[in-house]
Residue, then its C-alpha position, 0 to 999 in steps of 0.5 A: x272186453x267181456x270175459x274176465x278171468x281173475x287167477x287168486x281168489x283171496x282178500x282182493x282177487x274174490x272182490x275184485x271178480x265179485x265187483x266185476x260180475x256185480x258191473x256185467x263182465x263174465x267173470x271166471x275166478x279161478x285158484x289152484x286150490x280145490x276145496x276154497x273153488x267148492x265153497x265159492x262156487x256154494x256161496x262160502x267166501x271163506x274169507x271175512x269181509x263185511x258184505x261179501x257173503x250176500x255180493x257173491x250169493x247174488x253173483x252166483x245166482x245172477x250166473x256172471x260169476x263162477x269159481x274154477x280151478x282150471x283156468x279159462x279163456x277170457x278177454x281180460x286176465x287179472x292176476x290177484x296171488x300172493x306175493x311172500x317173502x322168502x328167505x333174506x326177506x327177497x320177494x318171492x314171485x313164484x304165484x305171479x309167473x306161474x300165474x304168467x305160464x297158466x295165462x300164455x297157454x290160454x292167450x289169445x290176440x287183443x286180450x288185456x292182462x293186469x298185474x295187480x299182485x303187489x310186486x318190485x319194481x321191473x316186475x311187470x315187465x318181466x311177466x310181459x317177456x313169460x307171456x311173450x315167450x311162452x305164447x309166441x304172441x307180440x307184446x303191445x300188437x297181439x296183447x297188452x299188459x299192465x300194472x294196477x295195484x290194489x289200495x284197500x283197508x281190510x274190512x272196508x274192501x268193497x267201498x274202497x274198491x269202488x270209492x278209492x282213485x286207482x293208479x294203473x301203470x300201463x307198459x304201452x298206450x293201449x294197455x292203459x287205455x284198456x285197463x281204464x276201460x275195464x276199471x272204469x265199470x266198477x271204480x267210481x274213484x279218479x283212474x290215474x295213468x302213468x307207465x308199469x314202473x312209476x306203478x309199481x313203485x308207487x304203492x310199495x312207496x305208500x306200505x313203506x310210509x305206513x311202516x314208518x309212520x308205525x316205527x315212529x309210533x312204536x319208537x314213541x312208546x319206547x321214550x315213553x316207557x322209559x321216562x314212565x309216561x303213557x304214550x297214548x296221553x302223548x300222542x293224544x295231545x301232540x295229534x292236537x298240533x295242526x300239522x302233526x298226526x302220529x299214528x297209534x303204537x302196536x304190538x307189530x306190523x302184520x298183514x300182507x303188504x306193509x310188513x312185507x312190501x317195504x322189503x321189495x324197495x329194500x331188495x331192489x335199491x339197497x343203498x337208497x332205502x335206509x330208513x325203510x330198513x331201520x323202520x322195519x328193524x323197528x317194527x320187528x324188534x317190537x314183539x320181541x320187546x313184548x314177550x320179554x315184558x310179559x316173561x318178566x311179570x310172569x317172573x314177578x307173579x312167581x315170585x309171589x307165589x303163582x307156580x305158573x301163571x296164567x296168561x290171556x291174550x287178547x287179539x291174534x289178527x294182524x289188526x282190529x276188526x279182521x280175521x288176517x292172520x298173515x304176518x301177524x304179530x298178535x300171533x307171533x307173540x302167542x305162539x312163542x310164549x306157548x313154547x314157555x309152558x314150564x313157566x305160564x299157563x297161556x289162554x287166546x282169544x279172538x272172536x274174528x278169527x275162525x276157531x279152525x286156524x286157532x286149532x291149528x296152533x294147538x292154543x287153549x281157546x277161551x270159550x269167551x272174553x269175560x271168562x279169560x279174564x276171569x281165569x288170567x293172573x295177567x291179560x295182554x291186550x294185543x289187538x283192539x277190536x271194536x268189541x273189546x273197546x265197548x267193555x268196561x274197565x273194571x273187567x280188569x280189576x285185580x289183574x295185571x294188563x299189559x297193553x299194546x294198543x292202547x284199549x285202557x287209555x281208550x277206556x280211561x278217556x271214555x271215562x275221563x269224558x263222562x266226568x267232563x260232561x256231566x254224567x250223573x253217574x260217574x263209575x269208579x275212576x280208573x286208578x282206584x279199579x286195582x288194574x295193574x296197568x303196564x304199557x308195551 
């Protein structure tokens, strides 16, 4: 294999061809979308990513990589598009087979095609018939197909590329053997092979833990809430059993896999999958929990004299420290309290997300933090970027904050810290900053 071609050019696709040419494949990204073709093809990634920008300038300029909306022949086809849901919450693969059409007019005897687009069971199987079909080539003699689902962590997707161990799932011998091949140049990681099916219900399983483990999470927050304890306090010190790691309650699940991929296993094996489907009922109902909260207090600041007031939300990504906003509940609850301007006045801000999608949704931007803060009655803290965590707490003084991951707990502990080891400065302690502090 020399020539690869990796149809999608987004979150995974454009790493994955950068990471390709970076090992001495040729490689021919190609996405039906002209304009993101133009700006990779000028050094733009148009995604976010820490690294990306410098790994494709010296992909391009070192001419193993090139972007193109038309798709080319090649030795080796990766298919990286998306894979929504559409109404009913069924999976939606209309990218994986018109990327399967594309491919079959361009398929040629011996050439390897990888399925990476996270998919339901049975998927790959399916799209080995459409290339079998519309080539008229023979499945498992003239080509070879196979199932190799990504595994990486938003802002971390170069080294976990590279460092993570790689399940691929061919549907012969010899498409596994190929597929380890072509992995083998860029993953440093242990490549494990099992058969497409095992595959690809291999890394639905591992989304739909995540969501669980989240929905248990949330659904701690919710008991705390009720008995007037801080959630964060008590996972905190149950995290300290040896064999206990509960995860951090949030506004919501966003992205595009955990939020979307346990509704394939729900889709696929209704009667099996029970408490994924309450998981999910979980996750869902939380940012509606939320806008209820925060229509609420905005109620009791009328009440107390605010005509309308004034509402900064912190944080619209679908989590810290990226700028997806895919499936994000951040910005399902900012965009559904815009829809109450008779009774707030909303500010957003998020410095990782770019200003062009905020745009999009007619929000008030904050020219910064400092001063959303400082304009707001009240501050909702949705998302908790890095940046937010190294601000003080007395930022909030005067302000009612509704917090839904936890950035004044981590405030507070910080503070609770210094004490512990002797700062010689200890600054005002949290309960006597006049933060009116209220957990989601």
């Amino acid at each position: 294999m020399k020539r690869i071609s990796v149809l999608g050019l987004g979150y995974i696709g454009l790493p994955t061809a950068i990471l390709a040419a970076q090992a001495g494949y040729e490689v021919c990204g190609y996405d039906i979308d002209q304009e993101k073709v133009r700006q990779i093809n000028a050094g733009n990634p148009v995604i976010f990513e820490p690294e990306i920008s410098d790994r494709l300038w010296k992909a391009l300029q070192g001419g193993f990589f090139k972007a193109a909306h038309e798709l080319q022949y090649a030795d080796c086809f990766v298919i990286a598009v998306p894979t929504p849901f559409k109404e009913g919450n069924r999976a939606d693969l209309t990218y994986v087979f018109q990327a399967a059409e594309a491919i079959a007019k361009r398929l040629m005897p011996g050439n390897l095609v990888i399925l990476e687009s996270t998919v339901p069971v049975g998927t790959t199987e399916q799209v080995a018939q459409c290339l079998a079909k519309n080539s008229d080539l023979i499945l498992g003699k003239d080509f070879f197909v196979s199932h190799a689902p990504e595994r990486v962590l938003p802002g971390r997707i170069f080294k976990e590329l590279v460092e993570n161990d790689r399940v691929v799932g061919g549907i012969c011998q010899q498409a596994c053997r190929l597929t380890q091949l072509f992995y083998s140049k860029f993953v440093k990681g242990f490549i494990h092979v099992t058969d497409d099916k095992s595959a690809e219900m291999i890394k639905l399983i591992e989304n739909a833990s995540r969501d669980v483990q989240i929905a248990l999470a949330n659904q701690v927050a919710s008991m705390c809430k009720a008995a007037n304890l801080d959630p964060y306090h008590v996972i905190e010190l149950a995290n300290k059993h040896p064999r206990v790691k509960l995860l951090t309650p949030t506004c919501g699940v966003g992205g595009h896999c955990i939020a979307v991929d346990p509704w394939f296993l729900i889709e696929t094996f209704p009667a099996e999958t029970q408490l994924l489907q309450v998981a999910r009922a979980i996750n869902d109902e939380k940012p509606l929990t939320i806008i209820k909260q925060v229509l609420e207090r905005a109620a009791e600041l009328k009440r107390n004299s605010i005509a309308r007031p004034k509402i900064f939300v912190m944080g619209l990504a679908f989590k810290p420290d990226v700028d997806d906003v895919r499936q994000s509940p951040a910005l399902h609850i900012a965009s559904v309290l815009q829809t109450h301007s008779d009774d707030l006045e909303l500010k957003v801000y998020d410095h990782n997300v770019p200003l062009s999608i905020l745009q999009k949704y007619n929000f008030d931007v904050a020219s910064d933090v400092w001063r959303g803060i400082a304009w707001a009655d009240m501050v909702l803290v949705l998302v908790k970027h890095k940046e937010f965590s190294l601000m003080h707490q007395d930022v909030f003084c005067g302000k009612v904050v509704i917090d839904t991951c936890g950035l004044l707990y981590e405030m507070q502990s910080r503070q609770s810290r210094a004490i512990l080891e002797g700062a010689a400065r200890v600054d005002t302690p949290f309960w006597k900053t006049g933060v009116m502090k209220d957990i989601a």
